[in-house]
C-alpha positions in Angstrom: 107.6 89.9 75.2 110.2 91.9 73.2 107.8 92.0 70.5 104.2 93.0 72.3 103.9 95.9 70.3 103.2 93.5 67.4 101.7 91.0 68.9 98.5 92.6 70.3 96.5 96.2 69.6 97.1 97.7 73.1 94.9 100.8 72.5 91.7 98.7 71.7 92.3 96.4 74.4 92.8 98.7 76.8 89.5 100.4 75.9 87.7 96.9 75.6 88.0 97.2 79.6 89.8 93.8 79.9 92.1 95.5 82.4 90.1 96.7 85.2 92.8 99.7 86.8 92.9 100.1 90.2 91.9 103.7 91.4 91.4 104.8 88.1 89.0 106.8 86.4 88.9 103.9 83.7 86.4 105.9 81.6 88.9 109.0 81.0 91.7 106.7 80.7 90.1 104.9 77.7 88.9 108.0 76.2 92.7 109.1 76.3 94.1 105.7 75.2 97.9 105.7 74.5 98.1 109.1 76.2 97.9 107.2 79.7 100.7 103.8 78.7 104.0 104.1 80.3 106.5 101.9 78.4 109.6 101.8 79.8 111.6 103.6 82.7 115.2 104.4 83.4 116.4 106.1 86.5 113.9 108.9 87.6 112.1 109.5 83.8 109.4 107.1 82.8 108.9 107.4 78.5 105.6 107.2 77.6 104.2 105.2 74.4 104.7 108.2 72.3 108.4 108.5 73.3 107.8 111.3 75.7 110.1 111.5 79.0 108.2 112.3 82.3 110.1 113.0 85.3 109.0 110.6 88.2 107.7 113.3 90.8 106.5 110.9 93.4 108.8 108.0 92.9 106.4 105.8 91.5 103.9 105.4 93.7 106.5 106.6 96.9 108.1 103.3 96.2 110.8 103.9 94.3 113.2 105.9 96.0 116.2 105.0 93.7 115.1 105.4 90.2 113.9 102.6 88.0 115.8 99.7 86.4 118.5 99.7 88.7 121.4 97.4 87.2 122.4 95.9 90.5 118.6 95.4 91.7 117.7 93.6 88.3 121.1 91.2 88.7 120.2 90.4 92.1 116.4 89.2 90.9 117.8 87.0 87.6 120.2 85.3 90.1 117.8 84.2 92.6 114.9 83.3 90.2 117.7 80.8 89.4 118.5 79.8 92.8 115.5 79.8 94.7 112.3 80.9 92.9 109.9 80.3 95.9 110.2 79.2 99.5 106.9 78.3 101.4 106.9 80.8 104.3 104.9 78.1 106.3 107.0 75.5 108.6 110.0 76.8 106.3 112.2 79.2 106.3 115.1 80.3 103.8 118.5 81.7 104.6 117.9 85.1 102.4 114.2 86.2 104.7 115.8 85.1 107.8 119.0 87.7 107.4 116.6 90.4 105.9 114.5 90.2 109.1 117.4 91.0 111.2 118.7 93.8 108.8 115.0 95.3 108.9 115.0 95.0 112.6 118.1 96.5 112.8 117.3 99.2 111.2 114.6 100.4 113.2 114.5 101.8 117.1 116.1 99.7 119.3 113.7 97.6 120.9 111.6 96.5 118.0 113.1 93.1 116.7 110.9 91.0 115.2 109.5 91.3 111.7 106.2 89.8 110.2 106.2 89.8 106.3 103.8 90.3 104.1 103.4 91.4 100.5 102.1 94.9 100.4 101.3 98.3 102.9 97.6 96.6 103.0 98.6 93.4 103.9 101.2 95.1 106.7 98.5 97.6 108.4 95.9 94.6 108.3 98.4 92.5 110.0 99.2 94.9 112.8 95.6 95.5 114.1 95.5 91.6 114.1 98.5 91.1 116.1 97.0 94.1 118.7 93.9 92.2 119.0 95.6 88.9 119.3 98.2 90.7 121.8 95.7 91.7 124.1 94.1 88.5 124.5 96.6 86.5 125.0 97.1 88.9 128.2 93.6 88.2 129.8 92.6 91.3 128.1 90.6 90.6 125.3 87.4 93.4 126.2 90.1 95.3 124.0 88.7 95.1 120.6 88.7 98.6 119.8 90.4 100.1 117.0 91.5 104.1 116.6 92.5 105.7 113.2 92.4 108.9 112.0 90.6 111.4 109.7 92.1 111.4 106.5 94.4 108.6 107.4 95.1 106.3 104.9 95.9 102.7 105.8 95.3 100.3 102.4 92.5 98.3 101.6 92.0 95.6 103.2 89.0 95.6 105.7 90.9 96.5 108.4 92.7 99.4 107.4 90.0 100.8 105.4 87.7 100.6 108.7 90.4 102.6 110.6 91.5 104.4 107.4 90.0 108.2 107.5 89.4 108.9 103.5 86.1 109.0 103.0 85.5 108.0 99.1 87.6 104.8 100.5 84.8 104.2 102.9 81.6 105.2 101.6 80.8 102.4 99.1 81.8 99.7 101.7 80.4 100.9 104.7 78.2 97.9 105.2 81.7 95.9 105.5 83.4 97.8 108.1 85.2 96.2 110.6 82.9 97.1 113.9 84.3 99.0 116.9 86.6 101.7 115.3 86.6 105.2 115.7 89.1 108.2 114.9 91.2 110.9 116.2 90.3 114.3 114.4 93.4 114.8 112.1 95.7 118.0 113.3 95.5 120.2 110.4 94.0 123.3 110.4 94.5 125.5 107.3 93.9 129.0 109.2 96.7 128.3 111.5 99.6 125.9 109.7 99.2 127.0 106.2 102.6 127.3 103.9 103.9 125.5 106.9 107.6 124.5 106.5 108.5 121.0 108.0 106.4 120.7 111.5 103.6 123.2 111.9 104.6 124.8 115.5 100.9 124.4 115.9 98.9 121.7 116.6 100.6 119.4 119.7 96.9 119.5 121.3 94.8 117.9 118.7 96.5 114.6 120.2 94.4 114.9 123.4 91.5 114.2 121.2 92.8 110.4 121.9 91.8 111.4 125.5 88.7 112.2 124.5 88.0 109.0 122.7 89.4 107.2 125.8 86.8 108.7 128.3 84.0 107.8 125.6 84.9 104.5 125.2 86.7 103.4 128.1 90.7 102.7 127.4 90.0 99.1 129.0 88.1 98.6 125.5 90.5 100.0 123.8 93.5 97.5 121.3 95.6 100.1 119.2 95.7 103.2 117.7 97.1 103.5 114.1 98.4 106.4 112.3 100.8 107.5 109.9 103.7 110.0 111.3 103.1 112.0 108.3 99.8 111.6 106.1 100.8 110.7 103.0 97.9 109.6 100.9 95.9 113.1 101.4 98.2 115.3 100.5 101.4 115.2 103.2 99.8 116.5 106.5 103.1 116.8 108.5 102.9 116.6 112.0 103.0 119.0 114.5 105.9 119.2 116.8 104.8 117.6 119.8 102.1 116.0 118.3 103.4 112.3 117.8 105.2 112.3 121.7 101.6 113.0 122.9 100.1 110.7 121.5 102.8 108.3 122.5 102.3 109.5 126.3 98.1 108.9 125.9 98.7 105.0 124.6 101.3 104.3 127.2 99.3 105.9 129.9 96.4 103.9 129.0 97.3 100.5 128.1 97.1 100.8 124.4 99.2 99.7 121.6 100.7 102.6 119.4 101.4 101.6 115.6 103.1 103.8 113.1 102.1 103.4 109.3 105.4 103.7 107.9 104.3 102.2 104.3 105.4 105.5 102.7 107.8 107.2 105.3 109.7 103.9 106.0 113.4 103.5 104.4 114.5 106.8 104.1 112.1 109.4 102.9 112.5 111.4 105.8 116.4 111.5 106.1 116.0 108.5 108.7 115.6 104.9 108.3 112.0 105.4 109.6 110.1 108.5 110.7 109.5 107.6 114.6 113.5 108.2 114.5 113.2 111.5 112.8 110.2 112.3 115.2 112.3 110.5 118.3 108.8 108.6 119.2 108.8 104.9 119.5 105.6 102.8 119.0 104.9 99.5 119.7 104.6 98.7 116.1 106.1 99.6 112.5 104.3 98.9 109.4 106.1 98.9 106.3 106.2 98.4 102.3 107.2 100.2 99.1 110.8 100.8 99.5 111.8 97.8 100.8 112.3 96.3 97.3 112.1 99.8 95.8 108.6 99.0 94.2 110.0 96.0 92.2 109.1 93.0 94.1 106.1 93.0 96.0 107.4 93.2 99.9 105.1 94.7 103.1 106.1 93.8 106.8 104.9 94.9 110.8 108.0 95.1 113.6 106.9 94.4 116.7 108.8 95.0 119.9 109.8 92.1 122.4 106.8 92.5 124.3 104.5 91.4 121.6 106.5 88.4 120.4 106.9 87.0 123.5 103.6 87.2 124.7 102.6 85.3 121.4 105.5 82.7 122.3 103.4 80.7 124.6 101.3 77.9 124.4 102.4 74.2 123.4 105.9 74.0 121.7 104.6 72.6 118.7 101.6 75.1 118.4 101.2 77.2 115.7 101.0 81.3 117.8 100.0 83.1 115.6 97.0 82.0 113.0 98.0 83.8 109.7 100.4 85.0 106.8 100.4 85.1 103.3 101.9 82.5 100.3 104.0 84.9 99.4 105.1 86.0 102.8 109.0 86.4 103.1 109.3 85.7 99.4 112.6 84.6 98.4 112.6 87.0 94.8 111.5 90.4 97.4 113.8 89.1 99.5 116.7 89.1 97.3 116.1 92.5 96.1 115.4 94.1 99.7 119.1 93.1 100.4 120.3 94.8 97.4 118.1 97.3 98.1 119.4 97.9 100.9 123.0 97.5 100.2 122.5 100.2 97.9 121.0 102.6 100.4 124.5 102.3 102.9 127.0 102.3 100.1 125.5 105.3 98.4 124.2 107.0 102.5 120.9 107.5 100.7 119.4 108.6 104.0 122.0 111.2 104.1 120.8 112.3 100.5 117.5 113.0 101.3 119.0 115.2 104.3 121.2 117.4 101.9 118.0 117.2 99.4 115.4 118.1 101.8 116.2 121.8 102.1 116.4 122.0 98.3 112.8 120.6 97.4 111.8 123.1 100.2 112.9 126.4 98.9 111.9 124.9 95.6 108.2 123.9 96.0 107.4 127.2 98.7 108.5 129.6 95.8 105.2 129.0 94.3 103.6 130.3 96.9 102.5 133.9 94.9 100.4 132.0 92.7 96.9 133.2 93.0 96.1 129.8 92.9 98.0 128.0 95.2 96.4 127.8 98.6 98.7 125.6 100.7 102.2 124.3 100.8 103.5 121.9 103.0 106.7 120.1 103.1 109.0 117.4 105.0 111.6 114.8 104.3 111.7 114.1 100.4 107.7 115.0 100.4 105.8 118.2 99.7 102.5 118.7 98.8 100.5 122.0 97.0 96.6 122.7 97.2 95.0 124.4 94.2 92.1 126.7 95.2 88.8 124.8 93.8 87.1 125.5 90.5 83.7 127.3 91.8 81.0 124.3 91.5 83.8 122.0 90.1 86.6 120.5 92.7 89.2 118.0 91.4 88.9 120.1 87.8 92.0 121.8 88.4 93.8 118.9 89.6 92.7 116.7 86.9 94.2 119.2 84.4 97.4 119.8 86.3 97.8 116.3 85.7 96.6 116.0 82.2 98.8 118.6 80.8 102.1 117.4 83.1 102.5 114.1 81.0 102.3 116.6 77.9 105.2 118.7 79.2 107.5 116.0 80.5 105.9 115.4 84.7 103.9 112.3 85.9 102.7 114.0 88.8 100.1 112.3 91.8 96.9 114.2 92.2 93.9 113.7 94.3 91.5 116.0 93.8 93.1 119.1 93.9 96.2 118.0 95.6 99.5 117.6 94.1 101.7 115.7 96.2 105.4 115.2 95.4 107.7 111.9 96.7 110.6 112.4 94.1 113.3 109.8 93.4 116.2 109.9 96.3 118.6 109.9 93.1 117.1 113.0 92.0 119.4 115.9 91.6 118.7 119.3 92.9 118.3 120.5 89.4 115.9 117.9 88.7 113.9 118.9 91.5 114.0 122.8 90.6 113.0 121.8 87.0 110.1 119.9 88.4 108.8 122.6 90.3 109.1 124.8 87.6 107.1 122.8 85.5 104.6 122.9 88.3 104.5 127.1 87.9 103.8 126.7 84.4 101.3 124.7 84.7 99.1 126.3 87.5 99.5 129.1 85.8 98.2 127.8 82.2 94.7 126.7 84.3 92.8 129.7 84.3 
């Protein structure tokens, strides 16, 4: 491997299409060619094939909170591939998943114990609306089949999470697929009242009675879970409004149903917490999680339930298998292995406590562009912002696409969808680095026009 340069042409295989790239414009990236390989990464920079060094502005993809190739994280992997490669997660267990469970569990709001692993955020949010439905039957309820998401929301790919996912090019070419019975909460963003908010928009608390309104059309007896992410990551950072999440806890405990929190990208620190429902001070019935767990280099997703879902699934003969699914790689020894250093890392260095001191800095940094003619929103939390770029007349997405183009020229790898820039930078960043980026930002919004 030291030698693939030499060993293959990666520019005509890549535009031979033998890599399919997931959500990709493949076309543009084989018209582009070597302008679109990373090669190697060291703390928050990537270097691209041409040499270049691009600041990580979102961390990966939010997964890597502390920079890439970690010495310690890369030690711990070596050591158990030569220990214990691979453990089957069924009818076995292994010393390393069992303690991680318990640290995880830990870690989150008193109350929720019990972790479920999987391999990915998809994997995760599908497994929670399973254990809902399953939860609710084993209780003599099982009229609730009803899932809720939200507009905009994003929760993976998987049927499930699509189905209550709210992004609609997600949806629209599999709608014949959807998982029946699932509706959504109108999202809580309005721009004529919350724009160039700063952390929680001080409007918005009463969008969450639009679950009541979803209750009296379908009935809350037929009714399993609602999921939702604290803050919307995948369309741009929608934070939410204060009051918003507590209400929406109040409606699901009122009426029987089963809150879940999508905390794929807000779990482990990103918003100066472990999680986010402790930085909101709402507890659901159910955390999903992924990405920094293993800081993006092992594959690792997970739900935490509280003691009222696993026990009701503890019943049944002794010897009966409670709960019909799980993945081959679920609880993998190698993720495992790096989630404990990962985690080590995180309390030794009081990463959480980083992102607190950090916060305020990415803040002032990312609302100073807000006299740009072209910047039409700002909106900020935790280690996360987000900027909208006003629409090219008859053309939307143009200006994001070149934001993006021309950021790997001058040294950012920046996440756009359409014409949304969101930022997740590295919790290693320092505030420097997060002033340079958002200079770099300036220069480029201004260059569009």
């Amino acid at each position: 491997m030291a030698d693939l340069k030499n060993e293959f042409d990666c520019l005509s295989t890549l535009r031979k299409g033998s890599y399919w790239m997931p959500f990709t414009a493949n076309r543009r990236v084989k018209e582009q060619g070597m302008a679109r390989v990373l090669e190697s990464a060291k703390g928050p920079y990537y270097t691209m094939a041409d040499g270049t060094k691009v600041f990580d502005t979102l961390s990966g993809l939010w997964c890597t909170p502390l920079g890439h190739a970690e010495p310690r994280i890369a030690e711990a992997l070596k050591k158990q591939a030569e220990t214990l490669d691979f453990a089957p997660g069924f009818q076995m267990a292994n010393p390393l998943t069992v303690r991680l469970s318990e640290r995880i569990a830990n870690m989150a709001p008193p109350g929720l114990e019990h972790v479920f692993f999987a391999n990915s955020g998809s994997e995760a949010d599908d497994t929670a609306l399973k254990i809902a439905i399953g939860y609710h039957r084993l209780r003599g309820e099982g009229a609730r089949f009803r899932l809720i998401g939200r507009e905009r929301g994003y929760h993976g790919v998987g049927l499930g999470g699509m189905s209550v996912g709210g992004i609609v090019p997600n949806r629209k070419m599999f709608a014949t697929i959807m998982v029946p019975g699932v509706d959504h909460l109108r999202h809580p963003y309005d721009h004529s009242k919350v724009a160039f908010s700063k952390g929680q928009p001080e409007w918005g608390a009463e969008m969450a009675d639009d679950l009541e309104r979803l209750v009296a059309l379908h009935d809350a007896s037929t009714i399993a879970a609602v999921m939702v992410e604290p803050v919307q990551g995948s369309t741009g950072v929608l934070v939410p409004p204060v009051g918003y999440l507590q209400r929406l806890r109040e409606i699901c405990t009122k009426h029987g149903i089963l809150l879940i929190f999508d905390e794929v990208i807000t779990g482990f620190g990103r918003m100066g917490e472990n999680f986010a429902s402790q930085r909101f001070g709402v507890k659901p019935d159910m955390i999903t999680f992924a990405k920094a767990v293993t800081n993006g280099i092992v594959p690792m997703g997970g739900v935490i339930v509280t003691d009222e879902i696993y026990n009701t699934f503890m019943t049944g003969p002794e010897a009966a298998i409670e709960f019909a699914h799980g993945y081959t790689y679920s609880g993998h020894p190698l993720a495992a292995a790096v989630a404990h250093t990962v985690l080590d890392i995180m309390e030794e260095e009081n990463m959480s406590a980083r992102v607190r001191l950090l916060e305020p800095v990415l803040e002032e940094a990312i609302h100073s562009l807000r006299d740009l003619p072209l910047v039409h929103d700002i909106r900020n939390i935790g280690l996360t912002a987000a900027i909208d770029i006003k629409p090219k007349e008859g053309a939307p997405g143009a200006r994001g696409l070149a934001v993006f183009e021309k950021g790997l020229k001058n040294g950012l790898l920046l996440r756009v969808g359409g014409d949304t820039v969101s930022f997740g930078p590295p919790f290693i960043a320092t505030p420097e680095q997060l002033r340079e980026m958002v200079a770099g930002v300036r220069k480029l919004i201004e260059e569009l026009d």
